[in-house]
C-alpha positions as YAML, in Angstrom:
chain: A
units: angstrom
residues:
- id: 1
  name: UNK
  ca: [0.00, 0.00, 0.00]
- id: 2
  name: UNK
  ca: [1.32, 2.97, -0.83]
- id: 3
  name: UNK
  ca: [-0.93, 5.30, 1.73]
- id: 4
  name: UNK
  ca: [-2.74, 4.75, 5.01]
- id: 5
  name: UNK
  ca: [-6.00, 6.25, 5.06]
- id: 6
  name: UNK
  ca: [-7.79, 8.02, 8.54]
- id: 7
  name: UNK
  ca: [-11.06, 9.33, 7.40]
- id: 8
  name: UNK
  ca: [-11.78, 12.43, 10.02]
- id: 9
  name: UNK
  ca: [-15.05, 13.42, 11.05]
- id: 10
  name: UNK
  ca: [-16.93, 16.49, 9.51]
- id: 11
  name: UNK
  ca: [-16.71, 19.48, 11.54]
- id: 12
  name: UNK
  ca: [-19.26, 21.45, 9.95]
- id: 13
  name: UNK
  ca: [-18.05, 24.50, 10.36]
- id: 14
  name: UNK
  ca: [-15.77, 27.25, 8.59]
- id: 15
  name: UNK
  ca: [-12.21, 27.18, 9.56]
- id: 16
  name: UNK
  ca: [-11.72, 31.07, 8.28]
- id: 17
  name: UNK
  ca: [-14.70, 34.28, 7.14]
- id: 18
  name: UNK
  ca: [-14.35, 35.53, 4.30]
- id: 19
  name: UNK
  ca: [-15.64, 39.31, 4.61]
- id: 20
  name: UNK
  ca: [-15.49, 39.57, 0.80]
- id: 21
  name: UNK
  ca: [-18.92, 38.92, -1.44]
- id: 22
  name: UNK
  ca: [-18.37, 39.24, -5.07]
- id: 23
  name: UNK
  ca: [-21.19, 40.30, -7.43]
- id: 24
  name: UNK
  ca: [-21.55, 36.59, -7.84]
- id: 25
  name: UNK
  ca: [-20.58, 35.30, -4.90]
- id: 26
  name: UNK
  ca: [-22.00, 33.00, -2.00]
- id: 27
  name: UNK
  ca: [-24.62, 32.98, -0.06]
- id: 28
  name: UNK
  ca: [-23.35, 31.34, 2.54]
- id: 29
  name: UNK
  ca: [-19.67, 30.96, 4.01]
- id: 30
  name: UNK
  ca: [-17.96, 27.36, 2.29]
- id: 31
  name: UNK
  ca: [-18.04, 24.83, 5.18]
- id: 32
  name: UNK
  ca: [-15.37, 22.31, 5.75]
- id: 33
  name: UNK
  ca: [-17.85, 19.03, 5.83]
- id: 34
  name: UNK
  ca: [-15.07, 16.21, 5.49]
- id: 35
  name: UNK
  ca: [-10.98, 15.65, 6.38]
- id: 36
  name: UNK
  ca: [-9.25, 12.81, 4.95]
- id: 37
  name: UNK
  ca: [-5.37, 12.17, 5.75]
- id: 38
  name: UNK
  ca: [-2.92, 9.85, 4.15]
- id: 39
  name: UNK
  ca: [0.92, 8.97, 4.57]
- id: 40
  name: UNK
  ca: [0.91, 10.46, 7.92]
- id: 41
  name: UNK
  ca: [0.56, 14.32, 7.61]
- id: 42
  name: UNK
  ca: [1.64, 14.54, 3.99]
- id: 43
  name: UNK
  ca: [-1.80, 13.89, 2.19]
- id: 44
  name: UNK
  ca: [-5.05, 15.54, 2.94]
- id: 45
  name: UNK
  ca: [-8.70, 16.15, 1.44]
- id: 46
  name: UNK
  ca: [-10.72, 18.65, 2.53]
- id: 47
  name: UNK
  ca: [-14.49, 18.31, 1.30]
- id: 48
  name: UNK
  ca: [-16.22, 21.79, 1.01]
- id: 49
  name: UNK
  ca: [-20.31, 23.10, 0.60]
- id: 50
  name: UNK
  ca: [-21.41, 25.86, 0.58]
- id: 51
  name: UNK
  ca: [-24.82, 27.47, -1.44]
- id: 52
  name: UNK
  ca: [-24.59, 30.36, -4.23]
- id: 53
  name: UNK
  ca: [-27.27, 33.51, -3.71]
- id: 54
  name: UNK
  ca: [-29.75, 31.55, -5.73]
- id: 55
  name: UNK
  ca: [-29.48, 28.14, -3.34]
- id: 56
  name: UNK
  ca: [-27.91, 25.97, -5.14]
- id: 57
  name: UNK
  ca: [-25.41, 23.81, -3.76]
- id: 58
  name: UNK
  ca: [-21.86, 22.70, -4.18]
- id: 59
  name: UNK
  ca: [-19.76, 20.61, -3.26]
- id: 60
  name: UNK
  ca: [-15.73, 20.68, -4.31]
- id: 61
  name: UNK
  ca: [-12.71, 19.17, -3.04]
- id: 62
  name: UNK
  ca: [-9.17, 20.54, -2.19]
- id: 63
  name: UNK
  ca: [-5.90, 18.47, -1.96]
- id: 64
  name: UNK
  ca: [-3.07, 19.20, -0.39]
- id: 65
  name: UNK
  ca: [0.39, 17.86, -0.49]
- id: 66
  name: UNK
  ca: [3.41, 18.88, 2.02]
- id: 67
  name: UNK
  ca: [6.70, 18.14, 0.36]
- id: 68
  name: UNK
  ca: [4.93, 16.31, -2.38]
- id: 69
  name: UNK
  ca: [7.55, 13.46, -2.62]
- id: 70
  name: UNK
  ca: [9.51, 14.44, -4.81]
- id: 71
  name: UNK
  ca: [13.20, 13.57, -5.63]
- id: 72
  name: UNK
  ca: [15.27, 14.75, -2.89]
- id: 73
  name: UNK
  ca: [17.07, 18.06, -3.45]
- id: 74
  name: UNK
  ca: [13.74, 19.84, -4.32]
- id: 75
  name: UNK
  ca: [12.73, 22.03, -1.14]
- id: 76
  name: UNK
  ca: [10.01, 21.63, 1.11]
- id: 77
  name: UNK
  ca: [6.86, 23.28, 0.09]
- id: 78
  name: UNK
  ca: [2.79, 23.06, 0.67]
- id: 79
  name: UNK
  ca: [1.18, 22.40, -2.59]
- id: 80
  name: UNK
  ca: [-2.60, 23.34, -2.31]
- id: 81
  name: UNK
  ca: [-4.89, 21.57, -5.38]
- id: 82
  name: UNK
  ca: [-7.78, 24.39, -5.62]
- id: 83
  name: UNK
  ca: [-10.78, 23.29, -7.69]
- id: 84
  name: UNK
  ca: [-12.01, 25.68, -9.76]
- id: 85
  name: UNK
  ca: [-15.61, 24.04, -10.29]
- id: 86
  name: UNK
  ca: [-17.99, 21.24, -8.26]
- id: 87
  name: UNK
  ca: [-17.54, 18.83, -11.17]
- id: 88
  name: UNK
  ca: [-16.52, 19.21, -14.65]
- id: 89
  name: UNK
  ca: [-18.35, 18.97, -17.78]
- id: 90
  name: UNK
  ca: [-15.03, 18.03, -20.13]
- id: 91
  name: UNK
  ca: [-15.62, 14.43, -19.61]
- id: 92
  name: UNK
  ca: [-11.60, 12.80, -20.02]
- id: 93
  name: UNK
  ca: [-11.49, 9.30, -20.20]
- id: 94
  name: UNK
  ca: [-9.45, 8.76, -17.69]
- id: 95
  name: UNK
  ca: [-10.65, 11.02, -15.00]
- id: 96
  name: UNK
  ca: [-12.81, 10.12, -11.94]
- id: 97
  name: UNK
  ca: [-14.39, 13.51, -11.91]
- id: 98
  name: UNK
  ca: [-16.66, 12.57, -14.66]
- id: 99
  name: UNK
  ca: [-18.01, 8.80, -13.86]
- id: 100
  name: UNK
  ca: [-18.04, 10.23, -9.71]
- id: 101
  name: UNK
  ca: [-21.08, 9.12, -8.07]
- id: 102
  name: UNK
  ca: [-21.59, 13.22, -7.37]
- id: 103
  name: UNK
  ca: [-21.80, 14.62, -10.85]
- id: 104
  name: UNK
  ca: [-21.45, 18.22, -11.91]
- id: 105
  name: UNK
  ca: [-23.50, 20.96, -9.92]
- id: 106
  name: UNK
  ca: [-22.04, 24.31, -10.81]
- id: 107
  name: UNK
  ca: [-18.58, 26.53, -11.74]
- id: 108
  name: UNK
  ca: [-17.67, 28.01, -8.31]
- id: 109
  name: UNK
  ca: [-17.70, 31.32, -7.63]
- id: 110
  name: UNK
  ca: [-14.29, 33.89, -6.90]
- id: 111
  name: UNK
  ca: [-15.60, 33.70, -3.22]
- id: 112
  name: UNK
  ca: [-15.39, 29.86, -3.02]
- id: 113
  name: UNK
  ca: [-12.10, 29.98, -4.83]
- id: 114
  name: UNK
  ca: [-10.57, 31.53, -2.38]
- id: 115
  name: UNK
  ca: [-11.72, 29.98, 0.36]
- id: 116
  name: UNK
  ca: [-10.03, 26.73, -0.52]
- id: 117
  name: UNK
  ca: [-6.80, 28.28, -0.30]
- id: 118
  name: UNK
  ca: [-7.58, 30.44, 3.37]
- id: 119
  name: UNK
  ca: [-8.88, 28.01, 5.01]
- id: 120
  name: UNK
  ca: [-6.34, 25.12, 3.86]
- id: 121
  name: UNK
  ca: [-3.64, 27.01, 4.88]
- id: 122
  name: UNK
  ca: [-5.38, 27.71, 8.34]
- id: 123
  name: UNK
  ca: [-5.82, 24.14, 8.41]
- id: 124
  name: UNK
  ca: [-2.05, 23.05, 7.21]
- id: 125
  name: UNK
  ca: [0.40, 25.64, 7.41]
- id: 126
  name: UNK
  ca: [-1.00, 27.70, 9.96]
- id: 127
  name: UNK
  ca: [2.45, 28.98, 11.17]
- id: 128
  name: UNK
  ca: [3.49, 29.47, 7.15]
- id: 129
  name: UNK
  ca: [6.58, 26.65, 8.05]
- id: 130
  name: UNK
  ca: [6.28, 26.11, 4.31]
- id: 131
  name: UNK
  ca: [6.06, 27.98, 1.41]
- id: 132
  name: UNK
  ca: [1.84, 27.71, 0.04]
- id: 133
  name: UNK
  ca: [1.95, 26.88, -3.91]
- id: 134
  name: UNK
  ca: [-0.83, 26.91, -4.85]
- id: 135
  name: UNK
  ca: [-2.15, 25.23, -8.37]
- id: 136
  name: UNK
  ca: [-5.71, 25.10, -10.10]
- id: 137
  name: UNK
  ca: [-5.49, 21.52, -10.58]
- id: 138
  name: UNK
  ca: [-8.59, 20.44, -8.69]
- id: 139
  name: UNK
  ca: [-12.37, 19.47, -10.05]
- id: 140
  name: UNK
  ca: [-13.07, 21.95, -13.35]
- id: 141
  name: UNK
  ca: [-11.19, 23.59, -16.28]
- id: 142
  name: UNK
  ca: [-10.21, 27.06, -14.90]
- id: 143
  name: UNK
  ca: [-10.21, 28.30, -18.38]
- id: 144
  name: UNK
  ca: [-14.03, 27.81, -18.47]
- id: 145
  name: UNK
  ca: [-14.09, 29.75, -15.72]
- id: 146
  name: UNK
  ca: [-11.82, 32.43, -15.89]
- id: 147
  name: UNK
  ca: [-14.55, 35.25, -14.80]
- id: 148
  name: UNK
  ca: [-14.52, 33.62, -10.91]
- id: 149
  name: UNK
  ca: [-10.53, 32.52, -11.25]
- id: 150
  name: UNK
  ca: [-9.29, 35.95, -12.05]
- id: 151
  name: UNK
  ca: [-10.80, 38.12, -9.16]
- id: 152
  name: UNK
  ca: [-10.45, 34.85, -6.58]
- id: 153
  name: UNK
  ca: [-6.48, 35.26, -7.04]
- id: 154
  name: UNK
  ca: [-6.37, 38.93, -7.63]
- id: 155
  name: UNK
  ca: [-8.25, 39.37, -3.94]
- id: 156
  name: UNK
  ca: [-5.91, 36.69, -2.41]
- id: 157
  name: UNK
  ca: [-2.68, 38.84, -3.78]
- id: 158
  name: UNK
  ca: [-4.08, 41.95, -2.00]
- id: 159
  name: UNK
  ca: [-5.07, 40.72, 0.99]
- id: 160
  name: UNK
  ca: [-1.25, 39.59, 1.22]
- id: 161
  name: UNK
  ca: [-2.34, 35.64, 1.34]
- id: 162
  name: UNK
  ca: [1.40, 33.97, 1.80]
- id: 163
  name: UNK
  ca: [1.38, 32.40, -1.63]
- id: 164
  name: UNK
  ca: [4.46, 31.53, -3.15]
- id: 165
  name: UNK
  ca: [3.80, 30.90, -6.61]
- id: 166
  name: UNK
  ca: [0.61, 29.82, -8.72]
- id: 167
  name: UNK
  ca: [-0.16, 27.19, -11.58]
- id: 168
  name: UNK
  ca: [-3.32, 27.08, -13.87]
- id: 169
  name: UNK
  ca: [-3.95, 24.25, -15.68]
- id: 170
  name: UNK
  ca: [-5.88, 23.04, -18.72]
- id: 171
  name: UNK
  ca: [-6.85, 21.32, -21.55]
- id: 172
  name: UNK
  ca: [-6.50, 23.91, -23.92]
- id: 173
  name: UNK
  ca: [-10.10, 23.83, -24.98]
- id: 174
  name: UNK
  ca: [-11.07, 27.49, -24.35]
- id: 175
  name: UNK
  ca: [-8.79, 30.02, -26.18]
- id: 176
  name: UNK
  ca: [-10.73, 33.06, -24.61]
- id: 177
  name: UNK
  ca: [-9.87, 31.83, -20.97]
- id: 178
  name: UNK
  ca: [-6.42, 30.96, -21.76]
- id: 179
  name: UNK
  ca: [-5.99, 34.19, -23.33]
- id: 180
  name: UNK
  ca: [-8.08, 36.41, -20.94]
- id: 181
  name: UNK
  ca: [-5.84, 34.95, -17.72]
- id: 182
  name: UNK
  ca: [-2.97, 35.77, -19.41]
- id: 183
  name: UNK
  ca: [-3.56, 39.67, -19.93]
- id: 184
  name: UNK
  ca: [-5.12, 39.49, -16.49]
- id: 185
  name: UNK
  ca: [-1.61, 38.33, -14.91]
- id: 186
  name: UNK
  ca: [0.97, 39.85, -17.52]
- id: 187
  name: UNK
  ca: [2.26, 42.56, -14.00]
- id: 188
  name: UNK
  ca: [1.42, 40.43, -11.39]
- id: 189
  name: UNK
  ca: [3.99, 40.05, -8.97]
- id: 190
  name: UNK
  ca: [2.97, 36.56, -7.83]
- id: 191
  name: UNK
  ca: [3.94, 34.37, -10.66]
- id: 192
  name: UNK
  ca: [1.11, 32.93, -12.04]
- id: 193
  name: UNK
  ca: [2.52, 30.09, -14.32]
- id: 194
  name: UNK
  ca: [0.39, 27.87, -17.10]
- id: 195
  name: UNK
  ca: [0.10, 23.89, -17.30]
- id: 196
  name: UNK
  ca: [-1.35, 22.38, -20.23]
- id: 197
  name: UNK
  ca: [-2.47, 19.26, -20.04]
- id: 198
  name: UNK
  ca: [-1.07, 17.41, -23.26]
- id: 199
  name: UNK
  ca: [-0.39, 13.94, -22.02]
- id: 200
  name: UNK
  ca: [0.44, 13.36, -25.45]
- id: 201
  name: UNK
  ca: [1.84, 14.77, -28.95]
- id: 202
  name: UNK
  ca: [-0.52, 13.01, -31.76]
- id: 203
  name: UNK
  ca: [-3.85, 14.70, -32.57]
- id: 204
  name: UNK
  ca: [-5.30, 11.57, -33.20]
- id: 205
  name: UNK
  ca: [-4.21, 9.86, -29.63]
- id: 206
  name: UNK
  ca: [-5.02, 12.75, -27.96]
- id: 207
  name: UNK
  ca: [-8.60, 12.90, -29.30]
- id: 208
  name: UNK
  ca: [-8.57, 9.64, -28.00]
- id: 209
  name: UNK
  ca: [-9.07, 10.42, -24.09]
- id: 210
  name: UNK
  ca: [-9.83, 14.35, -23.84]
- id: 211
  name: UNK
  ca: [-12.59, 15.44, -26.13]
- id: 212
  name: UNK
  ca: [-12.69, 18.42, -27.56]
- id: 213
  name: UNK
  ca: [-12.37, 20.46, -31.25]
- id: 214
  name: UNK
  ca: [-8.92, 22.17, -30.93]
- id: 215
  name: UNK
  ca: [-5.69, 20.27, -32.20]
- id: 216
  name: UNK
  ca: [-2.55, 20.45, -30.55]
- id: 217
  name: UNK
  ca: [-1.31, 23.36, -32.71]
- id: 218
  name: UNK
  ca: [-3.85, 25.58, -32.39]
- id: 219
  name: UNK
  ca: [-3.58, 25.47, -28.51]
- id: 220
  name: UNK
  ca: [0.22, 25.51, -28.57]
- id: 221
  name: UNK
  ca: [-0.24, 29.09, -30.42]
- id: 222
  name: UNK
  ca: [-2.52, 30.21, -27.15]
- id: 223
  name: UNK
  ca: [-0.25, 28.55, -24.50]
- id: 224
  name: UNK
  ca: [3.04, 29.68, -26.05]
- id: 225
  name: UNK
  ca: [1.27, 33.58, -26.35]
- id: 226
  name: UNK
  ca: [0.44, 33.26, -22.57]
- id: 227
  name: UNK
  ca: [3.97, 32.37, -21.79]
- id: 228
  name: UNK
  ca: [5.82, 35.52, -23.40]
- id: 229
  name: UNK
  ca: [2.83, 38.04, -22.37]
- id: 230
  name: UNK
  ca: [3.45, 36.92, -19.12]
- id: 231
  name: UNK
  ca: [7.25, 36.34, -19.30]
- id: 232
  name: UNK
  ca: [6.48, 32.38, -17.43]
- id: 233
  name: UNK
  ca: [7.38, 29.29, -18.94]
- id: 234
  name: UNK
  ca: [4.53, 26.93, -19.34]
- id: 235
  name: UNK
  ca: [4.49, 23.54, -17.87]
- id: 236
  name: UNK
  ca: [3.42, 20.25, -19.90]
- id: 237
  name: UNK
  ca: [1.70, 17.63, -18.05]
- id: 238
  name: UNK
  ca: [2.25, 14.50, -19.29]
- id: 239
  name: UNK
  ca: [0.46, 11.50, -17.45]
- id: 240
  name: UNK
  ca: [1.59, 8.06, -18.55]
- id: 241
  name: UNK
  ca: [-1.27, 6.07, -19.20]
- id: 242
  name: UNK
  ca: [-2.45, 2.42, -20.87]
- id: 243
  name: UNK
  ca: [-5.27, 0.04, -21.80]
- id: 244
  name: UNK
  ca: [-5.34, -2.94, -23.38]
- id: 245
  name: UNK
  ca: [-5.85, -0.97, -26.12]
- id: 246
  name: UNK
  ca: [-4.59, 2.53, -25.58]
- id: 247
  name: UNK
  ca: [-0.66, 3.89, -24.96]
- id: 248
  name: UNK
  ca: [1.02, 7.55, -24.79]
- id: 249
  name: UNK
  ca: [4.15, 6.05, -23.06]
- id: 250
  name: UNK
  ca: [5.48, 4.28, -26.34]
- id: 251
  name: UNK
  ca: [8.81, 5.31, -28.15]
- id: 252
  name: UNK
  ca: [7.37, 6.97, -31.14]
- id: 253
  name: UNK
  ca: [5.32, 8.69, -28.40]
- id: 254
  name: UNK
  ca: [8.30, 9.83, -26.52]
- id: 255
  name: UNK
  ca: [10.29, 11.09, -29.81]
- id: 256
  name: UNK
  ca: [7.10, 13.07, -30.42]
- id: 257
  name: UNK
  ca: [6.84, 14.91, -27.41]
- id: 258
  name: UNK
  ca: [10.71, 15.95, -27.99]
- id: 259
  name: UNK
  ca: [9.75, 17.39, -30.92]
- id: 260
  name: UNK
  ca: [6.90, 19.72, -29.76]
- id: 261
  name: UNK
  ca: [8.43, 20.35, -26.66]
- id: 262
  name: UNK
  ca: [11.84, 21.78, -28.60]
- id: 263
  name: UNK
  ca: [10.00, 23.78, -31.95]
- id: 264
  name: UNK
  ca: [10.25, 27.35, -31.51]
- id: 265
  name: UNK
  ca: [6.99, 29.50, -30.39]
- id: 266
  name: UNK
  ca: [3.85, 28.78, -32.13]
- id: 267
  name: UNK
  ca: [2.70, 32.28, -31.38]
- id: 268
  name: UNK
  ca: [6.16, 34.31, -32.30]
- id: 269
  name: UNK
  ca: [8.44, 31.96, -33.47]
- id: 270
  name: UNK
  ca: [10.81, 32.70, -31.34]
- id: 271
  name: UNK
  ca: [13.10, 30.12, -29.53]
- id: 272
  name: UNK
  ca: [10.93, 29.52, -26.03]
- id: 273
  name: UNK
  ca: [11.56, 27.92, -22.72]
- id: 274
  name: UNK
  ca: [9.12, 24.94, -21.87]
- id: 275
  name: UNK
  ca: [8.81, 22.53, -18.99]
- id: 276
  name: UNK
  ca: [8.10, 19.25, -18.72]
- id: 277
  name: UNK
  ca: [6.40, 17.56, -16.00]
- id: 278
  name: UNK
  ca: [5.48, 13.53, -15.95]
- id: 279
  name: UNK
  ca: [3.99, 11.31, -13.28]
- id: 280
  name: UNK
  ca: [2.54, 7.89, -13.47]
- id: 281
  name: UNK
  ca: [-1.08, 7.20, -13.87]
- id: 282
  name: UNK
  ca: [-3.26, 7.21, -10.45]
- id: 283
  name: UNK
  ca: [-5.43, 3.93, -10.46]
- id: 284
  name: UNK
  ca: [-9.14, 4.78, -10.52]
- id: 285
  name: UNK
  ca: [-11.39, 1.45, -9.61]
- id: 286
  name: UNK
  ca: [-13.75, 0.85, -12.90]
- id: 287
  name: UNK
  ca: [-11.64, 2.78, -15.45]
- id: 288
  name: UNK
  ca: [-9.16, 0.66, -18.03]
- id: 289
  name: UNK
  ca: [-6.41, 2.84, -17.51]
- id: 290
  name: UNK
  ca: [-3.54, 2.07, -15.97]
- id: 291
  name: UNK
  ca: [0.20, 2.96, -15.09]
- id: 292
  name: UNK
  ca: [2.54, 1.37, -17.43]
- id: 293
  name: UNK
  ca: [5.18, -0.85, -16.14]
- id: 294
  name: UNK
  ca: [8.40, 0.71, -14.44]
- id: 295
  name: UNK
  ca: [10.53, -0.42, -18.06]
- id: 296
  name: UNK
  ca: [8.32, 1.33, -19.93]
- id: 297
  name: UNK
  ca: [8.66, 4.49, -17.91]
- id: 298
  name: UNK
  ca: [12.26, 4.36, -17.69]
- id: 299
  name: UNK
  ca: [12.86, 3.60, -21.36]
- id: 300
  name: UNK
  ca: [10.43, 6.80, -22.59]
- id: 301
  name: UNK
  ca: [12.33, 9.12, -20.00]
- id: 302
  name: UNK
  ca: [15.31, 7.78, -21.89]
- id: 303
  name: UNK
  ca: [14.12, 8.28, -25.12]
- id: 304
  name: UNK
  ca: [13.36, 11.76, -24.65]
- id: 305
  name: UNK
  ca: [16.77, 12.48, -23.02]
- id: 306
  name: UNK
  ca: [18.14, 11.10, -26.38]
- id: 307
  name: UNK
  ca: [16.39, 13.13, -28.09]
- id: 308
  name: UNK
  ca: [17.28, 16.84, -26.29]
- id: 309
  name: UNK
  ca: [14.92, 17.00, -23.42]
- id: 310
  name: UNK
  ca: [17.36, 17.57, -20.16]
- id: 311
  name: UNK
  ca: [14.74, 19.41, -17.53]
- id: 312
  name: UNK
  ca: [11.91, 16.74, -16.82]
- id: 313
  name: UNK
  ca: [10.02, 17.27, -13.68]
- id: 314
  name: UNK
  ca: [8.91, 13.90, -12.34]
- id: 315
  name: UNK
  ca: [5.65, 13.64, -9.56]
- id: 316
  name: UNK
  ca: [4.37, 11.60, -6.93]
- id: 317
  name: UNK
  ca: [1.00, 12.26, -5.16]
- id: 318
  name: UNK
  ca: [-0.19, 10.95, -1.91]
- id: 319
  name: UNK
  ca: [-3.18, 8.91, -0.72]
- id: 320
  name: UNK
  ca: [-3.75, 7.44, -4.43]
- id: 321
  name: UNK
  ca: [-5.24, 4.31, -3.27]
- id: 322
  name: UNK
  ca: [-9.41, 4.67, -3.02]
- id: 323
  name: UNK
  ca: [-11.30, 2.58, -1.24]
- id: 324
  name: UNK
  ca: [-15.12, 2.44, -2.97]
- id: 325
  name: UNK
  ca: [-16.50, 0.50, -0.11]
- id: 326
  name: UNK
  ca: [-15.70, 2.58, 2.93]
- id: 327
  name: UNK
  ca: [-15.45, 5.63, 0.75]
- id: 328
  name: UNK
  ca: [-12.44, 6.78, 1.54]
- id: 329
  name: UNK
  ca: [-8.50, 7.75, -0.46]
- id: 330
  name: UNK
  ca: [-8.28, 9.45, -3.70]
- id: 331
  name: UNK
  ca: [-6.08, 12.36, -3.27]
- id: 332
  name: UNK
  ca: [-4.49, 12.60, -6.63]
- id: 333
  name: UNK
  ca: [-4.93, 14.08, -9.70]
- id: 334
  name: UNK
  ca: [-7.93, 12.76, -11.20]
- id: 335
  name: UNK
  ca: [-9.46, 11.07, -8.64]
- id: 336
  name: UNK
  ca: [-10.71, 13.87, -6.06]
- id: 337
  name: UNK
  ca: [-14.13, 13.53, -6.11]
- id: 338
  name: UNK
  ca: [-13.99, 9.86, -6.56]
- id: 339
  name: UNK
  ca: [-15.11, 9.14, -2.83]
- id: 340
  name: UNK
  ca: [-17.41, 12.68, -2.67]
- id: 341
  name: UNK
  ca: [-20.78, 11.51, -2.25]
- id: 342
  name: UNK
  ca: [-19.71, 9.13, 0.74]
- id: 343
  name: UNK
  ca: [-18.54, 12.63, 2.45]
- id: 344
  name: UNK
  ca: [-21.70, 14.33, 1.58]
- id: 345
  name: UNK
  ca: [-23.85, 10.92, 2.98]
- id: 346
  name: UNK
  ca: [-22.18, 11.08, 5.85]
- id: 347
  name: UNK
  ca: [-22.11, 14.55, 6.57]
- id: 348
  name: UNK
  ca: [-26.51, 14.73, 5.98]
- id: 349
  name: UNK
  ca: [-26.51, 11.68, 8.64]
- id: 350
  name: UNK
  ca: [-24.71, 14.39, 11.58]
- id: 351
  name: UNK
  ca: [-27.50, 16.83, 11.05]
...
């Protein structure tokens, strides 16, 4: 096992107020209904609910990760994994969010945004011991909902919120919101970096497990724009995946993604700076997918150091094992609101 699991009991209550209500906002304050801890201290889920001004409900999770477990050498840090929606509507193969028990409700609003990242860091790094990071890699595609993710950060920056750094990611599905958060943060002095979610370099593949209308070029032209209006390299996400029938960890895979990743800007065509960052699938009970064996990792890491890619960013996450049955685990990318409803069940049967 590669996590022990201690489900908490809801406390029903908010750990911070918010004083700000955006023209949108909520109704009432988000309330922490569910903590779930794994490895120790390192892993948690927090399970939030809270009601917009016209009653309706949702509920969103927040992970987050101190250290991370990464290779050693990399300082100490508290990642925070903000969802930017209760839900998504994108519908990736190989997500949980889709096929969870608790389907979409609603985009959050800036107000419940930002209440993931107070009231985690109340909860987790109280004392600020580490460095908050903070990345939009919960439930949602922030892109879709760049009118709540723009003034959520901008009112954490001026409150002085100890934030270190931030990272949106996407699909690359909506070129407004790519485009509109990156003239929104071009002068902000908290980097606010891009991750695009490629997982791999053939249209065709691709097609395969994120649906969607835009090919690989035509987002590469919005993510490379958003990285030299706002003077941060983006990060490319690249989860290594398989099915019986189904494979972006193969050689011709690898040599592909060190071709995109070294071609000069799609928007300029300039020489630009990208990152790569790879981890290996999370297991999600009733999906095909799968991590592919440790050879097959190693050999496409090698293949794309053969072929010019030095800087590769490798990941672990925490608490990846889920338990359907007790309703419990889940942590990692892709798998948050795999265990949701449990949480919610539970939290009805304290009233």
């Amino acid at each position: 096992m590669l996590s022990i699991l201690m489900a908490q009991p809801a406390e029903n209550r908010p750990l911070i107020q918010l004083t700000k209500v955006d023209k949108g906002g909520s109704a009432t304050t988000p309330l922490v209904i569910s903590t779930e801890f794994a490895d120790g201290d390192r892993g948690c889920k927090i399970v939030f609910r809270s009601y917009d001004k016209l009653g309706k409900p949702a509920t969103y999770e927040t992970g987050s990760f101190k250290d991370n477990g990464n290779a050693s050498g990399v300082k100490d840090k508290h990642d925070i994994c903000v969802s930017t929606a209760a839900g998504c509507t994108r519908n990736c193969g190989f997500c949980a969010v889709p096929k969870a028990e608790l389907g979409f409700e609603r985009l959050l609003t800036s107000t419940e945004i930002e209440a993931q990242v107070t009231s985690t860091i109340s909860l987790r790094n109280k004392d600020n011991a580490l460095p908050n990071v903070v990345g939009l890699m919960g439930n949602g595609e922030p892109p879709d909902n760049y009118k709540n993710v723009i003034p959520a950060l901008q009112h954490l920056f001026e409150q002085h919120v100890p934030i270190d750094r931030v990272t949106i990611s996407t699909i690359g599905e909506s070129s407004k919101g790519i485009n509109a958060l990156a003239d929104a943060f071009a002068e902000s002095d908290i980097p606010v970096k891009l991750q695009f979610s490629l997982h791999v370099a053939n249209n065709a593949k691709r097609r395969e497990i994120i649906p969607g209308k835009r090919t690989i070029e035509e987002i590469m032209y919005d993510v490379d724009r958003y990285a030299e209006v706002t003077g941060q390299p983006v990060k490319f996400n690249v989860v290594l995946m398989e099915t019986d029938t189904f494979t972006n960890a193969s050689v011709e895979d690898a040599i592909a993604l060190a071709s995109l990743l070294q071609q000069p800007s799609f928007f300029s065509g300039k020489p630009i700076a990208r990152r790569l960052k790879m981890s290996a699938y999370n297991p999600i009970p009733g999906l095909p997918f799968r991590a592919p064996n440790q050879e097959t990792r190693d050999l496409f890491v090698k293949t794309l150091r053969d072929h010019g890619v030095s800087e590769i960013k490798t990941f672990k996450g925490s608490g990846i094992d889920i338990d359907s049955e007790n309703g419990t685990g889940g942590f990692a990318c892709g798998q948050l609101r795999a265990t949701t409803r449990r949480a919610v069940d539970q939290s009805e049967a304290q009233k």
